[in-house]
N, CA, C and O atoms as a Tripos MOL2 file, in Angstrom:
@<TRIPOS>MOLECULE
protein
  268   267    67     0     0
PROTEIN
NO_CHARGES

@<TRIPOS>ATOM
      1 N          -7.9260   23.6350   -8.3380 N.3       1 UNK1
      2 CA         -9.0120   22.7450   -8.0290 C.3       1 UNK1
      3 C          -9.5460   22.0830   -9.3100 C.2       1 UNK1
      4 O          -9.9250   20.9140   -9.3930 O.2       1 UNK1
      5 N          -9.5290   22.7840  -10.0690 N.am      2 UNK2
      6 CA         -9.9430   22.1730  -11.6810 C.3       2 UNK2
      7 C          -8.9520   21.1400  -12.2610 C.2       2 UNK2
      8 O          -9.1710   20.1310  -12.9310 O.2       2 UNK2
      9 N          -8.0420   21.5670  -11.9060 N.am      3 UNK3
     10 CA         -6.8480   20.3760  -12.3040 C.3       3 UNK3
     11 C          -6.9910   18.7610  -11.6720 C.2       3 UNK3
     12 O          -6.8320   17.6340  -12.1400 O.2       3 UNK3
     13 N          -7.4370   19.4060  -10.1660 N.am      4 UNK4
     14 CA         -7.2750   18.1100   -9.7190 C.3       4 UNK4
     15 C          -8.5970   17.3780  -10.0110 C.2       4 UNK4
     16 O          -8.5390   16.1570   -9.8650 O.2       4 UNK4
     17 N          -9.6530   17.8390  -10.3550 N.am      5 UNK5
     18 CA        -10.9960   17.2910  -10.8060 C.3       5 UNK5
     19 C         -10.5220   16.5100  -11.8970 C.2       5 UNK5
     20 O         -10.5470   15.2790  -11.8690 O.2       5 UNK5
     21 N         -10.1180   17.1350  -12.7980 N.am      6 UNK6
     22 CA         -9.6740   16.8110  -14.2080 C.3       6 UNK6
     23 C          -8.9660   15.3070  -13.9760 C.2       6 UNK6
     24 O          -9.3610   14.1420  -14.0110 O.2       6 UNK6
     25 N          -7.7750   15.9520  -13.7360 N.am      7 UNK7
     26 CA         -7.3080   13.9510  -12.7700 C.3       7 UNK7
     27 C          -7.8060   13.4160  -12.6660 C.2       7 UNK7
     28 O          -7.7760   12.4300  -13.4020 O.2       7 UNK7
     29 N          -8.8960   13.5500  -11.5050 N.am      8 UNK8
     30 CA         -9.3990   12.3750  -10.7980 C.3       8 UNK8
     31 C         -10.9900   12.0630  -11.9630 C.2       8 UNK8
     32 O         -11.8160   11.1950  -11.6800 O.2       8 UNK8
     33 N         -11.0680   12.6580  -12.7900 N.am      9 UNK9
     34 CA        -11.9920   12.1650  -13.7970 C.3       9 UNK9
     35 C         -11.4400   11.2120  -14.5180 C.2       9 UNK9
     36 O         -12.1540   10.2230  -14.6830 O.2       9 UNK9
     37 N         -10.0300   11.1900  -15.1710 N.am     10 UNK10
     38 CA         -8.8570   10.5230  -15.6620 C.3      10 UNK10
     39 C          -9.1850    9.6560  -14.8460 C.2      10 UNK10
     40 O          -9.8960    8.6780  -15.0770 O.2      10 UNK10
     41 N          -8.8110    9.8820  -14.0850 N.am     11 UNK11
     42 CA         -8.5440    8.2320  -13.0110 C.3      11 UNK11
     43 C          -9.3180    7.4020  -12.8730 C.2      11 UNK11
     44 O          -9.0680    6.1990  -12.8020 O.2      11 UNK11
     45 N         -10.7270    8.0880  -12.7950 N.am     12 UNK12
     46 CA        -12.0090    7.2130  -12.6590 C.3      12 UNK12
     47 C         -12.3690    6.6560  -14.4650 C.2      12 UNK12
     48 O         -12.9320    5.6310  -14.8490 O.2      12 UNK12
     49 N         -11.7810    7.8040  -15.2630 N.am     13 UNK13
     50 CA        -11.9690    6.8440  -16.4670 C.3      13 UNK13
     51 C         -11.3730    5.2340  -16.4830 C.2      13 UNK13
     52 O         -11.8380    4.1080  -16.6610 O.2      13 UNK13
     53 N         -10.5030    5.6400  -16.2870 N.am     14 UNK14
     54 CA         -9.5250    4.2220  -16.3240 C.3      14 UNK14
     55 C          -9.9700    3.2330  -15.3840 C.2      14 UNK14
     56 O         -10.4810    2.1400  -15.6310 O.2      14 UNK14
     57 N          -9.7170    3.7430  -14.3050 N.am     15 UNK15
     58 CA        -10.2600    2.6000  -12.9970 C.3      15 UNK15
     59 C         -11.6530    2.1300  -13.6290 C.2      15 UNK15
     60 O         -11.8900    1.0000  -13.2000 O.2      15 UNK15
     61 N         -12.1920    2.3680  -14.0880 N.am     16 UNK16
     62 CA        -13.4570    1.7100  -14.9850 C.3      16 UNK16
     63 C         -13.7840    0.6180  -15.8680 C.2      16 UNK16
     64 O         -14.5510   -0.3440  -15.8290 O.2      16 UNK16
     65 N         -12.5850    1.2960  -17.0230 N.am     17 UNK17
     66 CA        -12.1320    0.2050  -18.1800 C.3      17 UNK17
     67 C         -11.3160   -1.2150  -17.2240 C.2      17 UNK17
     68 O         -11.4560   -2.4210  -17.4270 O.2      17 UNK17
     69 N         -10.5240   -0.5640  -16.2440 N.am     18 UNK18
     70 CA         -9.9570   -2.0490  -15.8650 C.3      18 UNK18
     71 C         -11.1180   -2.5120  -14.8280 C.2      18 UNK18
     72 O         -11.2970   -3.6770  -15.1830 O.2      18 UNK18
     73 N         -11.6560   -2.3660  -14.1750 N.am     19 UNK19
     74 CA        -12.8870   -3.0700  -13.0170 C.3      19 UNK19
     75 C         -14.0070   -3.6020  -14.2800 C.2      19 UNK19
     76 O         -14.2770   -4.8020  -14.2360 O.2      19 UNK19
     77 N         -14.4680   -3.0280  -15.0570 N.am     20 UNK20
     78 CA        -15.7050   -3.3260  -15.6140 C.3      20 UNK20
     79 C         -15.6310   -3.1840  -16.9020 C.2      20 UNK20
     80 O         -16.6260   -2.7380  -17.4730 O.2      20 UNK20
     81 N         -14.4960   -3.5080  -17.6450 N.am     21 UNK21
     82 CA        -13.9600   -3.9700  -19.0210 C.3      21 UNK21
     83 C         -13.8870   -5.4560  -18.8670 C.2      21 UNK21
     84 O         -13.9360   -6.1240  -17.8340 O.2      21 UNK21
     85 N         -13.7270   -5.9220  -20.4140 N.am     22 UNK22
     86 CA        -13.2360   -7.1250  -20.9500 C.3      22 UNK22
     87 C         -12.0300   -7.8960  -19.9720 C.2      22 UNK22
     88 O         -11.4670   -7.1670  -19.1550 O.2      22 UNK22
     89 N         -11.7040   -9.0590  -20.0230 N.am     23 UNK23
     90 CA        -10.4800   -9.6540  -19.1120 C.3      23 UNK23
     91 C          -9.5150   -9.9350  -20.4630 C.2      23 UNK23
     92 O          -9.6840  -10.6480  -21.4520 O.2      23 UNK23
     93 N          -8.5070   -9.1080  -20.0750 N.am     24 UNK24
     94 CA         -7.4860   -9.8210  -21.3640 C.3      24 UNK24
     95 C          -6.3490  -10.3570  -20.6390 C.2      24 UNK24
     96 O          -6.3020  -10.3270  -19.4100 O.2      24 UNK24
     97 N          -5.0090  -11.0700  -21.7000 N.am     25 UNK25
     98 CA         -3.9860  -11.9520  -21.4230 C.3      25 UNK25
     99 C          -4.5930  -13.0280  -21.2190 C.2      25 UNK25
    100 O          -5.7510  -13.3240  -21.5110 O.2      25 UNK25
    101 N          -3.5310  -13.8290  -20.5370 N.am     26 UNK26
    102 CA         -4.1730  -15.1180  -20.7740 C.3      26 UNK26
    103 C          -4.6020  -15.7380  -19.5550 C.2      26 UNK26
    104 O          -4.1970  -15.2660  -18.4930 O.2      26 UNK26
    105 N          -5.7440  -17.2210  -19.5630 N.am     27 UNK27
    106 CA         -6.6930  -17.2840  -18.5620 C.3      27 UNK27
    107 C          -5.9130  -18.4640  -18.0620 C.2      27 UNK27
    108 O          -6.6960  -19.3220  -17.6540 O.2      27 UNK27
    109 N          -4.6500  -18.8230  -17.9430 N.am     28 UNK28
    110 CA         -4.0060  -19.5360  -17.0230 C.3      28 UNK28
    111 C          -3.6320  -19.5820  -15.6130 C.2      28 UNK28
    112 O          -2.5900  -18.9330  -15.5260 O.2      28 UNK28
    113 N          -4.0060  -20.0810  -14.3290 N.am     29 UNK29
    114 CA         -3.5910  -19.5680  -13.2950 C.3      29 UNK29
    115 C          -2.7280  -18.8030  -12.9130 C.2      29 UNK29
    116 O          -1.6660  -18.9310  -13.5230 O.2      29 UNK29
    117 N          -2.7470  -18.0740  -12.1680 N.am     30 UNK30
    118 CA         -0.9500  -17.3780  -11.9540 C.3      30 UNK30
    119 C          -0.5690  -18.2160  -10.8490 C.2      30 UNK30
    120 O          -1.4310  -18.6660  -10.0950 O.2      30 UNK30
    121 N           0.7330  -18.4770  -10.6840 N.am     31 UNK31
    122 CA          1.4070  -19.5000   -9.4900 C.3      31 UNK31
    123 C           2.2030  -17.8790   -8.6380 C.2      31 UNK31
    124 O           3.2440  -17.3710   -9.0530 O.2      31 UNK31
    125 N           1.6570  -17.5170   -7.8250 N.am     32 UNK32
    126 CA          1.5520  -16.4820   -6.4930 C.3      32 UNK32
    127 C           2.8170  -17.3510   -5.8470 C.2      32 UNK32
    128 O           2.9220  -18.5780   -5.8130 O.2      32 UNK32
    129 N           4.1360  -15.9310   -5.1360 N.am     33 UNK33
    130 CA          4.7660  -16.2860   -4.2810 C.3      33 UNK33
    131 C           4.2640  -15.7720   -3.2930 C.2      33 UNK33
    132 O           3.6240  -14.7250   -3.1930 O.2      33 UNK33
    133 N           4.6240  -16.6950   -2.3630 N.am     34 UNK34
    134 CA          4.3540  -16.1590   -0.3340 C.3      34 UNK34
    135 C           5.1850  -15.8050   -0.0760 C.2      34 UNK34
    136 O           4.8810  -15.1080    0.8920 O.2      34 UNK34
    137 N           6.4870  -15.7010   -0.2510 N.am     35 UNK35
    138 CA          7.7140  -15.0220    0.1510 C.3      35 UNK35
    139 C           7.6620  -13.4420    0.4910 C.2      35 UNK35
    140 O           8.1170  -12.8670    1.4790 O.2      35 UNK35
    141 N           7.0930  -13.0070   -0.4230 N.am     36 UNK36
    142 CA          6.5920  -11.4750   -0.2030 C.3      36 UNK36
    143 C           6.2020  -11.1040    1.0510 C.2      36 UNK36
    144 O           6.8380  -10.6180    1.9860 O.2      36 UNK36
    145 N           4.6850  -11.5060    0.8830 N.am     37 UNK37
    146 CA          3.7170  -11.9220    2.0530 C.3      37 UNK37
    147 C           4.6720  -12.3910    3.6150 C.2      37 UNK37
    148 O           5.3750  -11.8110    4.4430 O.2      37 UNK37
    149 N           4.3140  -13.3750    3.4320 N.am     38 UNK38
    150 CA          5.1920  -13.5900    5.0340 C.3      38 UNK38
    151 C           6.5340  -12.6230    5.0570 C.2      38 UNK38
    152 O           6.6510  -12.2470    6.2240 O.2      38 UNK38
    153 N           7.3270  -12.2070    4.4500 N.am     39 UNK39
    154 CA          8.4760  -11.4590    4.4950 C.3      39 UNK39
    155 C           7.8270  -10.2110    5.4180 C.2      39 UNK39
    156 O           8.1980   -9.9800    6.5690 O.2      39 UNK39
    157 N           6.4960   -9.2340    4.5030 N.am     40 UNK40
    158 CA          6.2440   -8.2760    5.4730 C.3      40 UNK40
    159 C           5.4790   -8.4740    6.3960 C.2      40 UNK40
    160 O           4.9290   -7.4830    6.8750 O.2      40 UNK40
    161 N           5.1380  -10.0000    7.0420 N.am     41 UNK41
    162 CA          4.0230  -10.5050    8.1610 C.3      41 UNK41
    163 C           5.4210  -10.5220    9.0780 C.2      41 UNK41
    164 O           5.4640  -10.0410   10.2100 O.2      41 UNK41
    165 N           6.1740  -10.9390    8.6350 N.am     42 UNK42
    166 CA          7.3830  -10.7200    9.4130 C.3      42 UNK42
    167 C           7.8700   -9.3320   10.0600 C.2      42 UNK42
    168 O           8.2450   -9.1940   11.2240 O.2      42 UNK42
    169 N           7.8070   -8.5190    9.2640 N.am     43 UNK43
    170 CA          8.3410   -7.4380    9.5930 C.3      43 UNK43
    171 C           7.4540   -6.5370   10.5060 C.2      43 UNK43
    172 O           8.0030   -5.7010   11.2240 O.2      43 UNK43
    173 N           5.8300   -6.7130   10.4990 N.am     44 UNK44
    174 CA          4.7920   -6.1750   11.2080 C.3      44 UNK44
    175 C           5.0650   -7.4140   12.6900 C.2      44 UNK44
    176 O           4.3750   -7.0730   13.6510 O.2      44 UNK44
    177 N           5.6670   -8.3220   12.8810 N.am     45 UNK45
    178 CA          5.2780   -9.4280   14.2180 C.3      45 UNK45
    179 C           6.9120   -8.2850   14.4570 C.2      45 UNK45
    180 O           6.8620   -7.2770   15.1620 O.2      45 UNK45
    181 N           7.7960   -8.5860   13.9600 N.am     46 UNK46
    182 CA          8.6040   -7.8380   14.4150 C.3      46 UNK46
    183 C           9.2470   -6.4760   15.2610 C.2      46 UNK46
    184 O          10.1280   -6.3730   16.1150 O.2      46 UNK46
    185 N           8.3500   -5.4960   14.5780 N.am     47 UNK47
    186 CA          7.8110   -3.9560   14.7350 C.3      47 UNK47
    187 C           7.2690   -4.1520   16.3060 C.2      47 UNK47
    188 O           7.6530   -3.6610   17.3680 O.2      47 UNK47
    189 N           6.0370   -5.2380   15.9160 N.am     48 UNK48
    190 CA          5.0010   -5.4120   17.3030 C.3      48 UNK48
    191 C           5.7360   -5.8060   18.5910 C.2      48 UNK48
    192 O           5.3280   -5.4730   19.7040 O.2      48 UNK48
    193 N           7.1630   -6.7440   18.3180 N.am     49 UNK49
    194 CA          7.5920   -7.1310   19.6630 C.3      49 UNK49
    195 C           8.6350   -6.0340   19.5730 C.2      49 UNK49
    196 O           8.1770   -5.0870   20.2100 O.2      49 UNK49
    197 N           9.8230   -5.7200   19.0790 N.am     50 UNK50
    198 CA         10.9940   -4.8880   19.2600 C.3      50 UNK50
    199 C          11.0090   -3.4470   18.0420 C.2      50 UNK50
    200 O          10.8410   -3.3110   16.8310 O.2      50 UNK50
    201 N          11.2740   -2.6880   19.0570 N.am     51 UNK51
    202 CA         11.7390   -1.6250   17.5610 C.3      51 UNK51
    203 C          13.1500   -0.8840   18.3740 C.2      51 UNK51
    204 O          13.2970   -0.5410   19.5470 O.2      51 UNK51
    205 N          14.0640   -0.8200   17.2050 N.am     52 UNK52
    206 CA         15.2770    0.0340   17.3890 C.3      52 UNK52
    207 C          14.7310    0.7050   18.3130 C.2      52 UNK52
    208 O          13.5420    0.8930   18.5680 O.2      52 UNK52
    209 N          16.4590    1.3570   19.2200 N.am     53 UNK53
    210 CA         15.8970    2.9240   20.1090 C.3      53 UNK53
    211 C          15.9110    4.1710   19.6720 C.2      53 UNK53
    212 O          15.2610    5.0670   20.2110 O.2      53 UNK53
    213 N          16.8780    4.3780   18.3540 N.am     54 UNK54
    214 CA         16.3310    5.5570   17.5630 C.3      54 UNK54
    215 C          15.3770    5.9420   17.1760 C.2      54 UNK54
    216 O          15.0540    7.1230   17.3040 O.2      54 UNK54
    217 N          14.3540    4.6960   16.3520 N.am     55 UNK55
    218 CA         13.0540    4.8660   15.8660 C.3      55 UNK55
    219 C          12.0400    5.1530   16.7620 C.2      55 UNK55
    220 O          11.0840    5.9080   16.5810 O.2      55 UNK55
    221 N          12.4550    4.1650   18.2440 N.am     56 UNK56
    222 CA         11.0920    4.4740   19.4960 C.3      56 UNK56
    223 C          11.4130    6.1800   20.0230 C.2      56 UNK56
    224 O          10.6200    6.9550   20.5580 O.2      56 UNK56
    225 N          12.8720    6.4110   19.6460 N.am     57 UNK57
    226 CA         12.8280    7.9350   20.4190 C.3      57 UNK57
    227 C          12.3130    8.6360   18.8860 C.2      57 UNK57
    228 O          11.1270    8.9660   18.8970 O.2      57 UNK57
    229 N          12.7960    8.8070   18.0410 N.am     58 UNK58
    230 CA         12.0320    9.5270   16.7130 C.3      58 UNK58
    231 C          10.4310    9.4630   16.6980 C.2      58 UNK58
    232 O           9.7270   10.3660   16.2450 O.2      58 UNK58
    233 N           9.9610    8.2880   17.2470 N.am     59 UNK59
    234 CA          8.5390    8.0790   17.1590 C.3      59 UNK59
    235 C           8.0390    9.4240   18.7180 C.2      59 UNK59
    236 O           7.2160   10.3270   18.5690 O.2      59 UNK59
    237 N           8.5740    9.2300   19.6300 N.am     60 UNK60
    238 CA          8.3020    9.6330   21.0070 C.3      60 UNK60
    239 C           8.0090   11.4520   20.6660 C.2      60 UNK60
    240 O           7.2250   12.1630   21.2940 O.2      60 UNK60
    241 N           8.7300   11.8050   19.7150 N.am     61 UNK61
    242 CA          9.0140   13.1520   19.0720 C.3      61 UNK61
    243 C           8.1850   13.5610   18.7010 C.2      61 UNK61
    244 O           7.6700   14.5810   19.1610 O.2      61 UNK61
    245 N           7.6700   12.7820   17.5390 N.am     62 UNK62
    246 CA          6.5880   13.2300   16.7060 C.3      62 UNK62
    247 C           5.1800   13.2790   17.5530 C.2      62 UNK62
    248 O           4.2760   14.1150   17.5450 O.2      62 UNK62
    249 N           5.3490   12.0550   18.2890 N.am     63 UNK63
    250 CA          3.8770   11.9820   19.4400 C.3      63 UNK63
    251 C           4.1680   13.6390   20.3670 C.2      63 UNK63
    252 O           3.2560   14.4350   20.5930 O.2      63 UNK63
    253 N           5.5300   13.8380   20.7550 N.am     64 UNK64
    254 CA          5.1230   15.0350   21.4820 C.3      64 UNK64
    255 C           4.6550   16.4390   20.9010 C.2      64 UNK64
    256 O           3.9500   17.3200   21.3940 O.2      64 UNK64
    257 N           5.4400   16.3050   19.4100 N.am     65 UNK65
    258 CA          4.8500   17.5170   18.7790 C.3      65 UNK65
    259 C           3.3900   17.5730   18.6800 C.2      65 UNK65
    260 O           2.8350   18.6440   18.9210 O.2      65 UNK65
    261 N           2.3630   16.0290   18.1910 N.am     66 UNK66
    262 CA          1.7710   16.2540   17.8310 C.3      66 UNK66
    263 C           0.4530   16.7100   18.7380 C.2      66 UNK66
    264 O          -0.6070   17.2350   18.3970 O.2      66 UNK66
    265 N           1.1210   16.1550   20.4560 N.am     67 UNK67
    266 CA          0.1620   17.3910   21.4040 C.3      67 UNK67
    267 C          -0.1740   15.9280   22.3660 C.2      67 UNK67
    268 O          -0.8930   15.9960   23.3620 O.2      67 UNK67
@<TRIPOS>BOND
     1     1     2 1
     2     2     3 1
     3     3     4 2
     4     3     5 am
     5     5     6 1
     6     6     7 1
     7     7     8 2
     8     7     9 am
     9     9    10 1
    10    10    11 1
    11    11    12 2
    12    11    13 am
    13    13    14 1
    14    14    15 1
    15    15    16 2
    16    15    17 am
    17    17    18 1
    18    18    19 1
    19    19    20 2
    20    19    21 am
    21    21    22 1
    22    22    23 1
    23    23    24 2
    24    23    25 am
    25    25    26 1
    26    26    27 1
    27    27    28 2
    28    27    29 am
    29    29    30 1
    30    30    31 1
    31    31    32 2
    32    31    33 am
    33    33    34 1
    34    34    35 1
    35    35    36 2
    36    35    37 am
    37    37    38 1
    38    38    39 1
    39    39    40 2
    40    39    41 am
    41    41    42 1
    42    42    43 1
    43    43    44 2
    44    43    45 am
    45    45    46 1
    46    46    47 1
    47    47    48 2
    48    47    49 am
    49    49    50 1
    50    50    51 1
    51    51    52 2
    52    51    53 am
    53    53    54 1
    54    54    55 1
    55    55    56 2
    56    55    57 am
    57    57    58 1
    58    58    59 1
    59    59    60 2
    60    59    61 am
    61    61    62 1
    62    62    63 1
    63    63    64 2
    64    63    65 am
    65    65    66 1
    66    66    67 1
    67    67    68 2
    68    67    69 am
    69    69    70 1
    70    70    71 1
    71    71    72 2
    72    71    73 am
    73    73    74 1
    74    74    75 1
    75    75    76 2
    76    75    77 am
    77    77    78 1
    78    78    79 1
    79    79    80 2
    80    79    81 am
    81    81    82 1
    82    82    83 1
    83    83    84 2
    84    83    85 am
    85    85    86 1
    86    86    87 1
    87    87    88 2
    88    87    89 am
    89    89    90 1
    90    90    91 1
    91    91    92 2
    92    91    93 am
    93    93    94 1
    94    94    95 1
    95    95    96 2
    96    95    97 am
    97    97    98 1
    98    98    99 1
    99    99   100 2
   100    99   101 am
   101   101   102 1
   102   102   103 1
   103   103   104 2
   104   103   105 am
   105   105   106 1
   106   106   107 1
   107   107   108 2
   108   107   109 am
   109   109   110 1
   110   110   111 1
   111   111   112 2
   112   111   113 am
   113   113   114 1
   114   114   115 1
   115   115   116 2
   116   115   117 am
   117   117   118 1
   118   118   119 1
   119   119   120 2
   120   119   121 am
   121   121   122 1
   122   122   123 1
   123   123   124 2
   124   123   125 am
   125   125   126 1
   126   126   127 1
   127   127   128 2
   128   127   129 am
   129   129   130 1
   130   130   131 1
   131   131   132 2
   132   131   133 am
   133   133   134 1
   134   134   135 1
   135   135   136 2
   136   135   137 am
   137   137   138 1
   138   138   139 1
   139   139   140 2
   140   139   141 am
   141   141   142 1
   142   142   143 1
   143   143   144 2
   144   143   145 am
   145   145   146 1
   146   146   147 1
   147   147   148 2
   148   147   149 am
   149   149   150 1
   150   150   151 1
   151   151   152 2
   152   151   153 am
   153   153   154 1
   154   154   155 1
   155   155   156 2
   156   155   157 am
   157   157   158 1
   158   158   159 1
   159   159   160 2
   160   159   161 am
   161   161   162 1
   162   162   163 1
   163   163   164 2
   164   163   165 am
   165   165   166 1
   166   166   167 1
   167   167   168 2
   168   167   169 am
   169   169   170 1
   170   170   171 1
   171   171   172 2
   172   171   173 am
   173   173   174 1
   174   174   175 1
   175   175   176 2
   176   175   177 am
   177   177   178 1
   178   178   179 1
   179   179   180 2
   180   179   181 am
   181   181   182 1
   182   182   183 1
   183   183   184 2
   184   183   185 am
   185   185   186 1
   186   186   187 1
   187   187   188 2
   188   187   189 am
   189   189   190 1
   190   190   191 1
   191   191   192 2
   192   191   193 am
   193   193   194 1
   194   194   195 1
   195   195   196 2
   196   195   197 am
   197   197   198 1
   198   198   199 1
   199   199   200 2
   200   199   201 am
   201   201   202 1
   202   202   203 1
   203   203   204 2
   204   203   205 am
   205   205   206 1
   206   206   207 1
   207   207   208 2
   208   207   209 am
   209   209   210 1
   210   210   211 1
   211   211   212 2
   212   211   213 am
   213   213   214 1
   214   214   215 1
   215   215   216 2
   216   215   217 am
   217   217   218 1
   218   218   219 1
   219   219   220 2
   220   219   221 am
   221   221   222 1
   222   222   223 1
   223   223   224 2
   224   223   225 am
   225   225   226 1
   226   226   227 1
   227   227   228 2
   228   227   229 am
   229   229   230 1
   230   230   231 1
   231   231   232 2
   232   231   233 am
   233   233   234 1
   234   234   235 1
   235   235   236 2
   236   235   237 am
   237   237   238 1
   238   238   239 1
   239   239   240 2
   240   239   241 am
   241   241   242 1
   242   242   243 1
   243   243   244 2
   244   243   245 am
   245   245   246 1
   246   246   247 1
   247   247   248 2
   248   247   249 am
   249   249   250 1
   250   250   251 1
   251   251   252 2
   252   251   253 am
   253   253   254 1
   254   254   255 1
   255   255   256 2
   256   255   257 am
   257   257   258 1
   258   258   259 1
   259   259   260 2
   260   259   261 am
   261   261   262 1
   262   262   263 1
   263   263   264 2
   264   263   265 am
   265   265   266 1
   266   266   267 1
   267   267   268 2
@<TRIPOS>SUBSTRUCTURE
     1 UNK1         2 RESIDUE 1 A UNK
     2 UNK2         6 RESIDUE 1 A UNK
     3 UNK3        10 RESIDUE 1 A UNK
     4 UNK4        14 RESIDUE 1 A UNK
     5 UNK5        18 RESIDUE 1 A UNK
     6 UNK6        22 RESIDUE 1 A UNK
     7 UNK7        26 RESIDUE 1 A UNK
     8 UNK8        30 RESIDUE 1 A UNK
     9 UNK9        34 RESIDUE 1 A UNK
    10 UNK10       38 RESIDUE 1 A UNK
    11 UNK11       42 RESIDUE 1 A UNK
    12 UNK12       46 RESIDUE 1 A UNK
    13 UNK13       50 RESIDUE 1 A UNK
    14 UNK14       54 RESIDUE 1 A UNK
    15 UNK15       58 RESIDUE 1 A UNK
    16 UNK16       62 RESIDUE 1 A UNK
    17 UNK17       66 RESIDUE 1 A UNK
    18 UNK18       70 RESIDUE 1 A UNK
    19 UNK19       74 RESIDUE 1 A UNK
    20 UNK20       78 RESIDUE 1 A UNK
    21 UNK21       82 RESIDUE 1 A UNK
    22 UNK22       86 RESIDUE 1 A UNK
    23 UNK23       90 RESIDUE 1 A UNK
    24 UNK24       94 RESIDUE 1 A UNK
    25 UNK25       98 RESIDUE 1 A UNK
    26 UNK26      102 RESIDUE 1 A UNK
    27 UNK27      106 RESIDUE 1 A UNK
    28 UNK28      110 RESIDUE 1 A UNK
    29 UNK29      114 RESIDUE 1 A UNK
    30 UNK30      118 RESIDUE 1 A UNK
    31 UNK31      122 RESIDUE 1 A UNK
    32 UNK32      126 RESIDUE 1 A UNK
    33 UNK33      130 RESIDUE 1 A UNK
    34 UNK34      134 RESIDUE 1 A UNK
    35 UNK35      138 RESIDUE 1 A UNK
    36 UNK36      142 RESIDUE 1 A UNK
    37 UNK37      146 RESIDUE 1 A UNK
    38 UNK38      150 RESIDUE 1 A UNK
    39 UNK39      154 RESIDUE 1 A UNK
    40 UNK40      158 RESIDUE 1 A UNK
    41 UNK41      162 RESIDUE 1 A UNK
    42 UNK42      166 RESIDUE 1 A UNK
    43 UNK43      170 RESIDUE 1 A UNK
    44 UNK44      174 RESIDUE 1 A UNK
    45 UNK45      178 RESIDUE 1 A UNK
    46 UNK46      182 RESIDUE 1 A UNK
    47 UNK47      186 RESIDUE 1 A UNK
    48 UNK48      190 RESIDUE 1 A UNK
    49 UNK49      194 RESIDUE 1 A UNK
    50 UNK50      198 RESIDUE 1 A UNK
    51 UNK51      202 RESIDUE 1 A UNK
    52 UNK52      206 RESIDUE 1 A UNK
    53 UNK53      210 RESIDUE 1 A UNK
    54 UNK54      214 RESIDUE 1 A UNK
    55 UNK55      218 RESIDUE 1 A UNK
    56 UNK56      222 RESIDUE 1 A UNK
    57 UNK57      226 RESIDUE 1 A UNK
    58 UNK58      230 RESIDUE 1 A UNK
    59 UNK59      234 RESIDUE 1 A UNK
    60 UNK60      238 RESIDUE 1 A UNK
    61 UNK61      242 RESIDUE 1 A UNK
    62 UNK62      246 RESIDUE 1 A UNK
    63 UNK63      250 RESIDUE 1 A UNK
    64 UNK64      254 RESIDUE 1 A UNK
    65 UNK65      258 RESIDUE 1 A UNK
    66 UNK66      262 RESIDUE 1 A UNK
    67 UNK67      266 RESIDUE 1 A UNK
């Protein structure tokens, strides 16, 4: 339990310096791809209309274990 305190003190150090530190590199726009983006908007519209029948029976499994 001390360990993981210790971490997450670490973590919150840092998460600090970057949220509420200085801004460094440089202050040029970044030019952002959408390819990413729509790639996995794709894959969630996808999921939503069809899924394999292995995955719907693997899914059916876990729902029965889980009660």
């Amino acid at each position: 339990m001390l360990g993981l305190l210790v971490a997450f003190g670490a973590l919150t150090l840092r998460l600090v310096g970057v949220v509420f530190g200085p801004p460094e590199g440089p202050r040029t726009p970044v030019h952002a791809s959408y390819v990413p983006m729509f790639a996995h908007l794709l894959l969630v519209l996808l999921a939503g209309i069809w899924l394999p029948d292995p995955l719907v029976r693997w899914f059916q499994t876990i729902a029965a274990q889980l009660g």
